[in-house]
C-alpha positions, -999 to 999 in steps of 0.1 A, spaced: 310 299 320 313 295 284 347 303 283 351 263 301 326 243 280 358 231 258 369 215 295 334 208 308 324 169 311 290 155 293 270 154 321 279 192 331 267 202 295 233 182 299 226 197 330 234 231 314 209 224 288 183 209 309 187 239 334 177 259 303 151 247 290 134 240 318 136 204 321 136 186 359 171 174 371 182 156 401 216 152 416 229 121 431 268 114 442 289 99 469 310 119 490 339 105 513 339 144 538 320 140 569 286 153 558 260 164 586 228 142 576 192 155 570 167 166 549 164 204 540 139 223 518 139 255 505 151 284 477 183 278 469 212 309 468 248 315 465 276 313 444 306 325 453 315 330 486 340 362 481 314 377 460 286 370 487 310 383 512 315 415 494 281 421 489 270 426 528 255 456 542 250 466 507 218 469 487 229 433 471 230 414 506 208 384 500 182 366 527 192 337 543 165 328 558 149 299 553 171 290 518 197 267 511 229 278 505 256 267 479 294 279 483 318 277 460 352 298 453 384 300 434 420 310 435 418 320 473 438 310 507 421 289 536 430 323 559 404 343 535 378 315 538 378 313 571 376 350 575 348 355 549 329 324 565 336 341 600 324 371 588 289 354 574 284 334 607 286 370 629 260 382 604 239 361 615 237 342 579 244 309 582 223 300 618 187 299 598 199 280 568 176 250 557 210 235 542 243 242 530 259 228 498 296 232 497 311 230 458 347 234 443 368 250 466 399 246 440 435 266 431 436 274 468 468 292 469 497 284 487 503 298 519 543 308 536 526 295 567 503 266 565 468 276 579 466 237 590 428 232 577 416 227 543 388 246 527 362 219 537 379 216 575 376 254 579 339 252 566 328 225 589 344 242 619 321 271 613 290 253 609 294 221 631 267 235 656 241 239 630 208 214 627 209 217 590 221 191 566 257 197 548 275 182 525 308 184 508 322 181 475 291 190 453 301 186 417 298 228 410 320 258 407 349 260 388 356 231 374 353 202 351 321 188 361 300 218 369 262 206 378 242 237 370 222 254 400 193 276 396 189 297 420 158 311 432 147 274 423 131 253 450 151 223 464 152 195 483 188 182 501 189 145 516 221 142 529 238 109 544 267 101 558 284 93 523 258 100 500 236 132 484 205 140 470 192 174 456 166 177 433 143 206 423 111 204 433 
């Protein structure tokens, strides 16, 4: 968002400007969350996941199929995430995934009564089962460091126990 480049680290605004105009990019980075290893290709989607939530059953539903699929949000509670992730899984969106990039999950709001899982937990929990690779903590959404994602862009994921690859192929 232009509104957060004054915030926005170097290596967010490259990949801004490389997203641009046009020029390849790869993403590397460690991550300490329990990632599910394996190699996924496909179109990449997402965004937000109350927007993608609010979008089904309309003409703006997206296919799943086949893609991988990058979630991100702000400013909600870990009871609306689980909902809306319930709610995506009983759609029958996240079973034919080729992988699943979790982002910024950030200015969760406090809750009267704790929900006792975290953003990430509640995410796993959902999509444990799955043979796709997923990883947590992707430097995107709203935040400092926001890698740039093109989507309808072919990608490949690697993920390891602690480490991640994507790159556009």
């Amino acid at each position: 968002m232009p509104y957060t480049f004054d915030e926005s680290t170097p290596e967010a605004l490259i990949s801004l400007n490389k997203a641009l105009f046009g020029e390849q990019q790869a993403y590397s980075y460690s991550s300490d969350f329990n990632n599910k290893t394996g190699v996924g290709q496909g179109i990449l989607i997402g965004g937000n996941l109350t927007l993608l939530a609010m979008v089904q059953g309309s003409v703006s539903e997206m296919d799943y199929t086949d893609k991988i699929l990058f979630l991100e949000d702000v400013g909600e509670q870990e009871f609306s995430i689980d909902r809306m992730m319930r709610m995506l899984k009983r759609a029958g969106k996240l079973k034919n995934l080729k992988g699943l990039i979790i982002g910024a999950f950030n200015e969760i709001e406090e809750e009267k009564i704790s929900f006792g899982q975290t953003a990430d937990q509640v995410i796993w929990e959902i999509v444990k089962e799955y043979d796709y690779p997923v990883c947590f903590n992707f430097p995107t959404g709203h935040i400092e460091n926001n890698l740039s994602m093109i989507l309808g862009a072919v990608v490949e994921l690697t993920v390891e126990k602690n480490n991640v690859q994507f790159k556009y192929l």
